[in-house]
C-alpha positions as CSV (number, residue, x, y, z in Angstrom):
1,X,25.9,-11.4,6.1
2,X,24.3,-14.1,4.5
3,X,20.5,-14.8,4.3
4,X,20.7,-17.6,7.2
5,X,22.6,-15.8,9.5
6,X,20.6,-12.4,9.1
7,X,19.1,-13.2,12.7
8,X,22.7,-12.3,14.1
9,X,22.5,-11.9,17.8
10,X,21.6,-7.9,17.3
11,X,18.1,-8.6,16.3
12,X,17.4,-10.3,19.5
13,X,15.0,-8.5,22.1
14,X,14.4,-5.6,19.1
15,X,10.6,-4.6,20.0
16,X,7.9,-4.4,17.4
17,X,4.3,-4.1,16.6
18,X,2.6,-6.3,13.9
19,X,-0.2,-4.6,12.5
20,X,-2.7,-4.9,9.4
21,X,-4.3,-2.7,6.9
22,X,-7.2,-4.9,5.2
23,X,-5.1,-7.8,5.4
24,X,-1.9,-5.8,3.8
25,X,0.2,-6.5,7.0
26,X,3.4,-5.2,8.6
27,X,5.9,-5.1,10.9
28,X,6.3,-2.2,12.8
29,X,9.8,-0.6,14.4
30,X,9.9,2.6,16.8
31,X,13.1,4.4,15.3
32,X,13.5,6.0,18.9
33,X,14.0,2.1,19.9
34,X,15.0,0.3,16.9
35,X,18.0,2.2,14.7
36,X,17.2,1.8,10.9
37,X,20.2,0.2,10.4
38,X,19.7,-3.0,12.4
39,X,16.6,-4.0,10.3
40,X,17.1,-2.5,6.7
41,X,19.3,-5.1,5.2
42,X,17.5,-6.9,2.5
43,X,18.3,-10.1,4.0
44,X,17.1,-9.3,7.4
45,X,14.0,-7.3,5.5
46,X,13.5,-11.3,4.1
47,X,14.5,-12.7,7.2
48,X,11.3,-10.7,9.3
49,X,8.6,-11.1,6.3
50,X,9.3,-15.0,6.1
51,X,5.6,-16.5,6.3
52,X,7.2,-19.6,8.3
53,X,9.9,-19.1,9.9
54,X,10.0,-15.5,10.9
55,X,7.2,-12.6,12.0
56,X,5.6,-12.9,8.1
57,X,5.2,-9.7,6.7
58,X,4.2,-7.5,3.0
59,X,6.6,-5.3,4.4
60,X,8.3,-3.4,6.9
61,X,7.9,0.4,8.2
62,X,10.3,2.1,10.6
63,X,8.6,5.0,12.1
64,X,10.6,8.1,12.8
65,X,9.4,10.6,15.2
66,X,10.3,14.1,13.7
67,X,11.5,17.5,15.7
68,X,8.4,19.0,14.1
69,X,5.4,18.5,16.3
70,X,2.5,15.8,15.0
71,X,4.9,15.0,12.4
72,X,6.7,11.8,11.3
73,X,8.5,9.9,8.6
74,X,7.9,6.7,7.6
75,X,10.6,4.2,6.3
76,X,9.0,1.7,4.0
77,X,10.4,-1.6,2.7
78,X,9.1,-4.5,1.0
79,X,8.9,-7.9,2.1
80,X,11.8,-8.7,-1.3
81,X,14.1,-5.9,0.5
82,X,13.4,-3.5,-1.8
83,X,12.4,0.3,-0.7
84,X,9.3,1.3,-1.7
85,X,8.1,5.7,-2.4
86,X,4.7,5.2,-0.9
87,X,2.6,2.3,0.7
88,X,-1.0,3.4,1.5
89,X,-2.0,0.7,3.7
90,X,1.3,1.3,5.7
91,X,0.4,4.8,5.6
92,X,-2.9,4.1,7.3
93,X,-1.3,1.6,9.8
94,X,1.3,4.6,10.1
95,X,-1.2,6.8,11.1
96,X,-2.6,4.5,13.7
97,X,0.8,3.6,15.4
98,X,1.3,7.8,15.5
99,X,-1.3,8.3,17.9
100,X,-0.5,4.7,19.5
101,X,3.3,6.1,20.0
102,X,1.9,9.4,21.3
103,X,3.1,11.8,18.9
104,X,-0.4,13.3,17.6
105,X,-3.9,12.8,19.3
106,X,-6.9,11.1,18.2
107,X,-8.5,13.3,15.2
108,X,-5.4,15.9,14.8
109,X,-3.2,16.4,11.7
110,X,-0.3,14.4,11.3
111,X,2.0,15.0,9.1
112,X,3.7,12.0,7.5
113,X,6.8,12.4,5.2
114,X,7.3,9.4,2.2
115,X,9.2,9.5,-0.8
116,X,6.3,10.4,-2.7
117,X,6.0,13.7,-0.5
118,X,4.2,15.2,2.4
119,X,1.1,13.1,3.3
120,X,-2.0,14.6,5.7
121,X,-3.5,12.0,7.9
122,X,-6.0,11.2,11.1
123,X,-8.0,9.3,12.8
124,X,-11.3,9.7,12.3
125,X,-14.0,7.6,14.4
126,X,-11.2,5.1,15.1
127,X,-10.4,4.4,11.4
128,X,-7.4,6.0,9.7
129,X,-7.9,8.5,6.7
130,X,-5.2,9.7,5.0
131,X,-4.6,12.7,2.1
132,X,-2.7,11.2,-0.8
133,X,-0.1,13.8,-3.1
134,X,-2.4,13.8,-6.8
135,X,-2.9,10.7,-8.8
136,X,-0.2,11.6,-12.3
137,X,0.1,10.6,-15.5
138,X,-3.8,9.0,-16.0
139,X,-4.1,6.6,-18.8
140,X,-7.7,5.7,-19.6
141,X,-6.2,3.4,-22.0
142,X,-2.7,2.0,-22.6
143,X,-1.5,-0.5,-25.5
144,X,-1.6,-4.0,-23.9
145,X,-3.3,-6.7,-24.9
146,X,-6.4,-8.2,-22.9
147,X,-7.3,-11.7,-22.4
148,X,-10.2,-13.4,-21.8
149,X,-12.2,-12.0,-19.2
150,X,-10.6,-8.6,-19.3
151,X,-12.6,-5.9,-20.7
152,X,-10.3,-2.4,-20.6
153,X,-6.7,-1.3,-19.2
154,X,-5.4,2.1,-17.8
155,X,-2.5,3.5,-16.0
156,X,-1.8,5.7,-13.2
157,X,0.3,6.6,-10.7
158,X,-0.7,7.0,-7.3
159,X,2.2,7.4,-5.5
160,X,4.0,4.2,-7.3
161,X,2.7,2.9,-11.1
162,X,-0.4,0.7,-11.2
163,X,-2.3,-0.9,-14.2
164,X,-5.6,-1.0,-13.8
165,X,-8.1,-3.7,-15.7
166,X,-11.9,-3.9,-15.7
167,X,-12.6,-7.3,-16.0
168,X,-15.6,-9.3,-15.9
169,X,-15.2,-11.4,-12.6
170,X,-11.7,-10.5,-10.2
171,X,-12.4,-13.7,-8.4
172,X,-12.1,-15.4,-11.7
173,X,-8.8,-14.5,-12.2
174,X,-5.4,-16.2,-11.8
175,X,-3.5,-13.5,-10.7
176,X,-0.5,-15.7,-10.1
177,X,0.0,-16.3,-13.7
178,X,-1.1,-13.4,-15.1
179,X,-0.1,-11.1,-12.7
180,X,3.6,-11.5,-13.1
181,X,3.3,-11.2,-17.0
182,X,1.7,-7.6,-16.6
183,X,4.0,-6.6,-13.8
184,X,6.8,-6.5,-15.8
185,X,5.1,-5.9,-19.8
186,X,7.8,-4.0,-21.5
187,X,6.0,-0.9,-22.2
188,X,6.1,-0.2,-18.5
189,X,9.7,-0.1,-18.3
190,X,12.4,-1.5,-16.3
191,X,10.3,-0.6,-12.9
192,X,7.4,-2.2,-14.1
193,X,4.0,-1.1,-11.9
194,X,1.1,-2.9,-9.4
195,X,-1.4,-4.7,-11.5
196,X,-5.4,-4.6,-10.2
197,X,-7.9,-6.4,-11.4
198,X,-11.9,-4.6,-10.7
199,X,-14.9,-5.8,-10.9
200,X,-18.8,-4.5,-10.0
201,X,-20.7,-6.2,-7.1
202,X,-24.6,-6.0,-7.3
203,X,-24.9,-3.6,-4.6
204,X,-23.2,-0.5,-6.7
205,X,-19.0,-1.4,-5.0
206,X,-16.4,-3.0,-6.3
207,X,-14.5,-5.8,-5.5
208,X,-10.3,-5.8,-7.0
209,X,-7.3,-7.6,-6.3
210,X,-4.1,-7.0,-6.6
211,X,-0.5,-8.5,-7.5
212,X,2.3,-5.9,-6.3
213,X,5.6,-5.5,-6.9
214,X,8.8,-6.2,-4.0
215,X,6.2,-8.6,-2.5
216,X,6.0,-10.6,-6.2
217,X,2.6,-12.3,-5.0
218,X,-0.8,-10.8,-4.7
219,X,-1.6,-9.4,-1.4
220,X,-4.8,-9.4,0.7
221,X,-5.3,-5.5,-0.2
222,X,-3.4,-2.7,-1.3
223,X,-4.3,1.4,-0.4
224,X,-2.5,2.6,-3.6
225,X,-4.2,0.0,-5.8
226,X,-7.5,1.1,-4.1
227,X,-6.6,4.4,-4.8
228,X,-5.3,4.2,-8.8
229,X,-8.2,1.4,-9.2
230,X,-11.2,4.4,-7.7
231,X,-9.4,6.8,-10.3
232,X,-9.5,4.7,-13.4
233,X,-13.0,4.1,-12.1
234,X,-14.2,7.7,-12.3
235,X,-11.8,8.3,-15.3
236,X,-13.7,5.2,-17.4
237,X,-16.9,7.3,-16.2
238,X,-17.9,4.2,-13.8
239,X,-18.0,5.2,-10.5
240,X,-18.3,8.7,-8.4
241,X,-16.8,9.6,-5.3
242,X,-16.6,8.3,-2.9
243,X,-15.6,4.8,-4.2
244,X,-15.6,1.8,-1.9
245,X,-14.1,-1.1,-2.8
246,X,-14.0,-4.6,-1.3
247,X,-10.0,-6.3,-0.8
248,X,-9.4,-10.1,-1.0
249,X,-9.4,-9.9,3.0
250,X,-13.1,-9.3,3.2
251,X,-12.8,-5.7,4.3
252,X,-13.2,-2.5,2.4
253,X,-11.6,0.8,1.3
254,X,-13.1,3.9,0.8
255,X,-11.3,6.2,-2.0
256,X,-12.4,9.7,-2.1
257,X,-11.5,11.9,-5.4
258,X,-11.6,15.5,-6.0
259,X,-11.7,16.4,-9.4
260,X,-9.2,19.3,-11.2
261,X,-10.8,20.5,-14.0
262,X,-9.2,22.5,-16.9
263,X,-11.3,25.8,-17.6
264,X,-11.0,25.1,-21.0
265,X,-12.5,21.6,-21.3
266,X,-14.1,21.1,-17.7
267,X,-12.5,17.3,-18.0
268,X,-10.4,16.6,-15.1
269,X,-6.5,17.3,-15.2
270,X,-5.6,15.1,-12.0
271,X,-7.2,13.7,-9.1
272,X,-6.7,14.6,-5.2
273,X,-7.2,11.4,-3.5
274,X,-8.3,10.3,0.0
275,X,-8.0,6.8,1.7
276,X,-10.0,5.6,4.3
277,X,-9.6,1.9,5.7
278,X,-8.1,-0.1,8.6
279,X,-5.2,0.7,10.2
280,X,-5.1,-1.9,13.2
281,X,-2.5,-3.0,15.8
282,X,-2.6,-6.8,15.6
283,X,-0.3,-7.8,18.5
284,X,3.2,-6.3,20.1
285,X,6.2,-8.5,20.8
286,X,10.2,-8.7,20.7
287,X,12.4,-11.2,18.5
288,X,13.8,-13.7,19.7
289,X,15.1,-16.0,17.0
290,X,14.5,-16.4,12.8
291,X,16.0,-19.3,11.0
292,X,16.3,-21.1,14.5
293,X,19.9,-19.0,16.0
């Protein structure tokens, strides 16, 4: 199938929900309605996400009701085609559409199953929090040079690889060129990682942005790049938790961090995060055409 004809006549009538987490938006597929493989073919992936002539997307989740009660998995895919582990912002939407769809109630436990493992979520006074697996492989400081601007660069992983740069103004910063050049720096490897940029605001937050990988462009937020950015924070010694940071949509994300501390130096070993943020149905509707057939 080629990229033109990816709206084939089965994608007609398929029902979906567009929602948005901070600006890091979706499309949304019941698997009970939708079967995966009717919308998991990278060109039809491309042909949903199109800003122009399709729904316009960061990505797409199919969510699949499990035999397990309150539990769910979620089927994550970038707006390039590409699968992604873990997407926190999807994983907040995710846990909105849950009790939306019925399957948990406002302020249960759901249980949400990624790549990146098991993930605890609910709603809590109608805003999504979610449980994240521990933040791995914490680098207050990797071997990359800075530029103008930048003051310090770490590494984490939070569920997918981020860099993470303190720098003295993330408005300032052209993210379109430089993001791409740090995206895929060699010492990251053929995966290559997320790329934030922080900043301090006079009232004691933050304000980051980020440019992530399978969308290749910066997006209005990102929950795991609000997560790895709030734990290079506390790592740097910069912040406490809870951390709440500001996204290029105008709305914030709150990262929680517990601390595991070695007995032998008291310094933390890893971090258990928590995400809190938006996680809001936008509107509902059914395709009708993409690429005009």
């Amino acid at each position: 199938m080629t990229e033109r004809g990816a709206s084939d006549r089965t994608l007609v009538g398929l029902p979906f929900a567009k929602m948005t987490g901070s600006g890091n938006d979706f499309v949304f597929f019941d698997a009970r309605e939708v079967p995966m493989s009717r919308v998991t073919q990278p060109e039809v992936i491309r042909a949903i996400c199109n800003r122009h002539n399709g729904i316009g997307a960061d990505g797409i989740v199919i969510l699949e009701p499990l035999s397990a009660p309150s539990s769910a998995r979620i089927h994550y895919y970038n707006s390039d085609g590409t699968s992604a582990d873990l997407c926190g912002n999807a994983t907040l939407c995710s846990t909105t559409m849950s009790v939306a769809m019925g399957l948990v109630a406002a302020g249960a436990t759901l249980r949400l199953h990624t790549e990146a493992g098991e993930i605890r979520s609910r709603v809590v006074d109608d805003q999504p929090q979610i449980t994240l697996p521990s933040v791995s492989d914490t680098r207050a400081d990797v071997d990359i040079e800075l530029v103008s601007g930048e003051r310090r660069i770490g590494f984490t992983v939070a569920g997918i690889p981020h860099l993470v740069l303190l720098c003295d103004d993330a408005d300032a910063v052209d993210v379109a060129t430089r993001g791409p050049e740090l995206r895929h720096h060699p010492i990251l490897g053929a995966a290559g990682a997320n790329v934030n940029w922080v900043s301090s605001r006079p009232d004691g937050t933050w304000r980051y942005r980020t440019f992530e990988r399978g969308v290749e462009g910066e997006t209005l937020a990102c929950g795991t790049g609000a997560v790895a950015t709030g734990t290079l924070l506390a790592t740097w010694g910069m912040a406490v938790s809870p951390v709440r940071i500001h996204s290029s949509s105008g709305r914030h994300l709150e990262v929680s961090l517990e601390a595991v501390c070695s007995a032998e130096s008291g310094a933390p070993d890893w971090w258990l995060p928590t995400l809190r943020g938006e996680g809001r149905i936008v509107f509902r509707g059914r395709i009708a055409t993409l690429f005009g057939t």
